[in-house]
N, C-alpha and C positions, 0 to 999 in steps of 0.2 A: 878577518873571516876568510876560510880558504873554502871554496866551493868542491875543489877535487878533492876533494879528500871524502745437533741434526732434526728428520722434520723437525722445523723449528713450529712449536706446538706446546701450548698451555694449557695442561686440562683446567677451565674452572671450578672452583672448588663446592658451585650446585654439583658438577657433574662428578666429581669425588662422593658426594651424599646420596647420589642418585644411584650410584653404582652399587655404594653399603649398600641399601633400602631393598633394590632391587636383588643382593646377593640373598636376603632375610626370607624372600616372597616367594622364587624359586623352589621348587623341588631338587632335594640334593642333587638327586643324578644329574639333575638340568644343569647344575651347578658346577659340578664338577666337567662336566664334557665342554660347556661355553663361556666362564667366570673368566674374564681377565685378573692380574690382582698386578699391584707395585708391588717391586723388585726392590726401585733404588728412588730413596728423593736424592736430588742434587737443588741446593738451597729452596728454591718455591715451584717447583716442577719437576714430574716426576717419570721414570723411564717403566713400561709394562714386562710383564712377561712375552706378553705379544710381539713388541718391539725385537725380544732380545731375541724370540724364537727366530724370528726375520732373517736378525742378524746370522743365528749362528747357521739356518739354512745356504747365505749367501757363500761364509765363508767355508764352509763345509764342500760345498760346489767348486770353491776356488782352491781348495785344499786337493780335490779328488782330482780337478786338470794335471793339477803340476805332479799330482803321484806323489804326494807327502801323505806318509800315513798317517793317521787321526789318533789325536790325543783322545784320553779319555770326556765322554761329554761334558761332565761336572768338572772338568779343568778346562778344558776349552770355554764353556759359559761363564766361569768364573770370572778370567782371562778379558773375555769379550765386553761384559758388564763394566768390568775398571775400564774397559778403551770408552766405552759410550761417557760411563761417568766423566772421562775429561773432556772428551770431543765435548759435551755439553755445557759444563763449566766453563770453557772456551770460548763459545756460541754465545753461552751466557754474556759472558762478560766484555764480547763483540759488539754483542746488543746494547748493554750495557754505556758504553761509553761511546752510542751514538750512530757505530756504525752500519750503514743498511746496503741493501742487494737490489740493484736495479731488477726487475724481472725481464729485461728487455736484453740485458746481459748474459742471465742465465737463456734465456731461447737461442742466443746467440752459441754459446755455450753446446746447448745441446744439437744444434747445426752443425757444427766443427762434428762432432763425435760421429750424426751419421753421416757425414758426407766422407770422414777419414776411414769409414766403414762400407764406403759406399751405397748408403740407402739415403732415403729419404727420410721425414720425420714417423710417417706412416711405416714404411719398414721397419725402421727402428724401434717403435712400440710393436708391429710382431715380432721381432727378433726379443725384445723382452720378456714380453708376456712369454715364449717359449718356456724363458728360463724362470719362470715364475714371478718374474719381477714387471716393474710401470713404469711407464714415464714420467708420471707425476712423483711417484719414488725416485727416480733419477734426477727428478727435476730440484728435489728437500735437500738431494746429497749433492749436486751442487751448489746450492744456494750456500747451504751450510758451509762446504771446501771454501767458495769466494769470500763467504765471513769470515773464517776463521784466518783466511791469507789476509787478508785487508788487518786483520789486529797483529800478526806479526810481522809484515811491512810496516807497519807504523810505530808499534812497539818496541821491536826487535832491527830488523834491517834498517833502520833508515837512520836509526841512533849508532849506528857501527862505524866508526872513523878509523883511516887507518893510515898512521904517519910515517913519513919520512924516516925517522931513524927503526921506526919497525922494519921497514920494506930494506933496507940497509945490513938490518941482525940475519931478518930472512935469505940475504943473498949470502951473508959472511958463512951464516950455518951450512947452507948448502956445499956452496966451497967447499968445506971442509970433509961434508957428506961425500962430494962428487956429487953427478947426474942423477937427478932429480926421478924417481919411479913411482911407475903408478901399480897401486894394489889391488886388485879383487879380493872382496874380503865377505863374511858374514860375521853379526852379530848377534848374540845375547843381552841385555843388560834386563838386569836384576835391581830397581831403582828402591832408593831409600829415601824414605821422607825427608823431608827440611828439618824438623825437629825430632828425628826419630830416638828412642831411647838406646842403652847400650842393647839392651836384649834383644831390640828389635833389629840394631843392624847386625848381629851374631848371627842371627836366625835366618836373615837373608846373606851372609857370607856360606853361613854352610847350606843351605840351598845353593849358592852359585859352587861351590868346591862339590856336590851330590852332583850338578848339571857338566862340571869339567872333567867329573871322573866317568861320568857315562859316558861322553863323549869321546872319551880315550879308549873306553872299552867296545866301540865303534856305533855308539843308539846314533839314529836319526838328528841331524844337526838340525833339519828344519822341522821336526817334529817335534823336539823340542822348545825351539823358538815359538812357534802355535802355542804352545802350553804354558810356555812359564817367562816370555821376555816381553818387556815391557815397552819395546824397542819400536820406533816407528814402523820398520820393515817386519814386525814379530810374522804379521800373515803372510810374507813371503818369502817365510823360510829362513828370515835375518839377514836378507842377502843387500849388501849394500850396493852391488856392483863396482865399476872400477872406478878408481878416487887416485888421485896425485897426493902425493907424502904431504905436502902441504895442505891440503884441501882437507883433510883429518886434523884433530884434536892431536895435538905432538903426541899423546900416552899412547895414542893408536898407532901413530907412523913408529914412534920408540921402538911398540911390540911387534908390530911385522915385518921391520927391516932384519932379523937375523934369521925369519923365518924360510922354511922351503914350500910349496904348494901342500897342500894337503894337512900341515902342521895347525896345529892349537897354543895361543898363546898363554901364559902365565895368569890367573885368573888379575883382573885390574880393577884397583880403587880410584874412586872419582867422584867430585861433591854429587853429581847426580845415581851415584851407587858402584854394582859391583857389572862388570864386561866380563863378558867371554868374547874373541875373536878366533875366527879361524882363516887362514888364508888359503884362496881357493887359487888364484895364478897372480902374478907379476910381471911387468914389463916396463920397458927403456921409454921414455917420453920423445915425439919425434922434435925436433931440431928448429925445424921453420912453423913458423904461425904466421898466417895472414888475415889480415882484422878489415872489419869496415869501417872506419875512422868518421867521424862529422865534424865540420866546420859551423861552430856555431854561436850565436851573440845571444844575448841575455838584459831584461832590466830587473834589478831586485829589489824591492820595496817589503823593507824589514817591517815587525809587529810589535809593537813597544808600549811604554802606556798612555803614550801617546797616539800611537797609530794602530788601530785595531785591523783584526782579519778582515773585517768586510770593509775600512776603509784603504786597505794596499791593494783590496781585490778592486774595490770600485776608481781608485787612481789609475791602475794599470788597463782594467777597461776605458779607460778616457784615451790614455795611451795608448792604447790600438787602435781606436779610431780615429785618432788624429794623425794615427804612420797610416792605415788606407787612406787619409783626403789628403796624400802627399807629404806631412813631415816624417822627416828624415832618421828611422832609427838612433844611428851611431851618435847625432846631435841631441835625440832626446834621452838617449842614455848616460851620455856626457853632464847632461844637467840633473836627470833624475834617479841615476839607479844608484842605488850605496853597496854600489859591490867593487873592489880592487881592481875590475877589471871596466869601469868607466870613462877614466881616462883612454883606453882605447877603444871606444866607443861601443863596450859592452863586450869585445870580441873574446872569447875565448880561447881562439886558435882551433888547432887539429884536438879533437877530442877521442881515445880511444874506450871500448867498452869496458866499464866501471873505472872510468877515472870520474866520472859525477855518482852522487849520491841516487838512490833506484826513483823515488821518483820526478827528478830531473830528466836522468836517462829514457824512461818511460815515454814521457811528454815527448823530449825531442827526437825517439824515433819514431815517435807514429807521425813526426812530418815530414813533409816534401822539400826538398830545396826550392825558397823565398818563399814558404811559407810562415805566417806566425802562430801561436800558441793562444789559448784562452789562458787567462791569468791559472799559472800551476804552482799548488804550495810544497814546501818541503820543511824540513827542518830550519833552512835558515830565512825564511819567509816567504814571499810570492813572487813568482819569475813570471815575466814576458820572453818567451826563446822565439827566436827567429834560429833558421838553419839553412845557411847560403849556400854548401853544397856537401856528397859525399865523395867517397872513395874506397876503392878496395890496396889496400895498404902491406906490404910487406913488410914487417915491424919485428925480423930477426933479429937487430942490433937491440932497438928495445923489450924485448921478449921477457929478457928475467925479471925485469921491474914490472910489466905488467902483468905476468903469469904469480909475480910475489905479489902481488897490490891485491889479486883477486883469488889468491890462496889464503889470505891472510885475511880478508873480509869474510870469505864462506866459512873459515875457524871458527872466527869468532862468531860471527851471525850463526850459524851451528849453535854451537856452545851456550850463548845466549837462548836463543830458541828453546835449548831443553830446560835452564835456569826457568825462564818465563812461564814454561808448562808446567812445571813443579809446582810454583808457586801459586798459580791459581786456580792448579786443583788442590794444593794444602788448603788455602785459604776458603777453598768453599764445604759449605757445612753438607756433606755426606751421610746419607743413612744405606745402608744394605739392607733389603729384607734376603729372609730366606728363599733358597729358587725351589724348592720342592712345595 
């Protein structure tokens, strides 16, 4: 074993029967001016008109800042509904397999925002209500952001390994490249199902070649993305900001390296659909990196069927309380931890940023030098980290292996990412109603 290497909200379904009953009892016009009605089920809960109108006023507001001109409204809703649709498939399926949202996190959470704003809690709910929006609304779209991170950290990042003779190809490739460049770039992507028919993916190729010819005949690059890309960034504009050749999907770095600013790439195929990119500027990556290194030791007590999660958690609690009443780490690591790195008494050496898996790295920076850790699981079982000291590191000489080691994790952690999303908004049973 190598070690380095939204509102969430259920209507009940009295409250579904209550809603018909009371649509029946009404007077039309009462009806027509106040009736909420579903939009979209996504498997057993359902997204309103209400909801989406929310949504499309937020984004409309964040559309008119940046001076993107607005799609038409029945594409823009459209647009908007598919994003809710997966954001809640996501949520769902967050929920789903366990994961939950401290509320004490989220306050936390929404502190950072207004203190990086400079108010308080109380300013910050009048700084919303301004914009028509609540705290309690900020408070569902956080919660939700943290679920939905917590399922691909666990799903996604923390499953992403990236070895030796990869980081090797990466350095070989580049050689060959020369120096390494980072791109500003925007996208489009035009995604096609997991089992989409042939019709269906024609039909979004000529949508993507309608959206590459617009754009050649100069429409709106990010008013297009609003309307028609399915893209994380679609609401802002597609604009991915600057990325290192590495840090992109090779199909991406392939199509921008021969490009000039301003230019539009060759439209691009890829399991998760069709790309459009356009590169907006380019530049030379600088030379020197200085990193903050940790020094830091570890016990690991693997999961087997022999040894369950709550029995390596509850060992390794014994084991921290016996290094406070004085025994000795490096000797209790020597006897107990099954990690390669026992025999010298747990130590890890100089560790730099992503050479441990995220959440190892996590645990052992939120400590202090000679502090220890509450037992932290990861993929390869439950750690005890102790962290004897840091440092701020000039790590020129190893630069390329580590800037390759964390080019090559964000690829593929990328990549995967979008894999993952695909797959479980396919897998969940979707209905659309009509929005009119």
């Amino acid at each position: 074993m190598k070690l380095f290497k939204r509102l969430e909200w259920r209507r009940p379904q009295w409250a579904l029967a209550l809603l018909i009953a009371a649509s029946t009892l009404m007077p039309a016009h009462a009806a027509v001016q106040s009736l909420d009605y579903i939009v979209a089920v996504v498997n057993d809960e359902i997204i309103t008109h209400q909801e989406l109108a929310k949504r499309y006023a937020e984004v409309v507001q964040n559309l008119s800042r940046q001076k993107t001109p607005l799609p038409p409204r029945a594409v823009l809703e459209k647009q908007l509904l598919e994003r809710m649709v997966t954001e809640l498939a996501l949520q769902q399926h967050a929920r789903s397999t366990g994961i939950r949202v401290d509320p004490a996190q989220v306050e936390r959470a929404l502190q950072r925002i207004a203190a990086q704003n400079k108010l308080d809690l109380p300013g910050l709910q009048a700084a919303l209500e301004k914009e028509g929006q609540s705290l309690d609304s900020m408070r569902n779209t956080i919660r939700n952001e943290i679920l939905i991170a917590r399922a691909r950290e666990r799903d996604v990042d923390n499953r992403i390994t990236v070895s030796d003779a990869e980081i090797e190809g990466y350095l070989q490739t580049q050689a060959q490249q020369g120096a390494e460049t980072e791109y500003n770039f925007s996208h489009i992507l035009l995604a096609v199902p997991e089992n989409a028919s042939p019709e269906q993916i024609q039909a979004r190729r000529a949508r993507a070649e309608e959206i590459l010819a617009q754009l050649a005949g100069g429409a709106d690059f990010a008013q297009l993305s609003a309307s028609d890309s399915d893209g994380p960034n679609a609401m802002k504009g597609g604009a991915f900001g600057w990325r290192a050749s590495g840090k992109m999907p090779e199909l991406f770095a392939d199509a921008l390296k021969p490009l000039q600013p301003g230019q539009l790439a060759p439209l691009l195929r890829s399991s998760n659909g069709f790309h459009i990119l356009k590169l907006n500027d380019k530049r030379g990556l600088d030379a020197t990196l200085n990193v903050t290194q940790t020094h830091a030791r570890h016990i690991l007590i693997k999961t087997n069927e022999l040894t369950s999660e709550s029995d390596a958690r509850s060992r390794l609690l014994q084991l921290k309380e016996r290094i406070e009443n004085g025994a000795k780490f490096d000797e209790l690591a020597r006897l107990q931890s099954e990690d390669a790195s026992a025999s010298k008494g747990g130590d890890l050496g100089w560790i730099n940023p992503g050479d441990t898996v995220p959440d190892f790295e996590k645990a052992m920076n939120a400590l202090q030098p000679g502090e220890i850790s509450a037992p932290v699981k990861s993929p390869f079982g439950w750690h005890l980290i102790q962290v004897l000291e840091r440092r701020d590191q000039d790590v020129t000489q190893e630069r390329q292996k580590l800037t390759a080691r964390q080019a090559i994790r964000e690829r593929k952690a990328e990549e995967a990412f979008q894999d993952w999303v695909r797959q479980i908004r396919d897998s969940a049973y979707v209905e659309l109603r009509p929005l009119d």
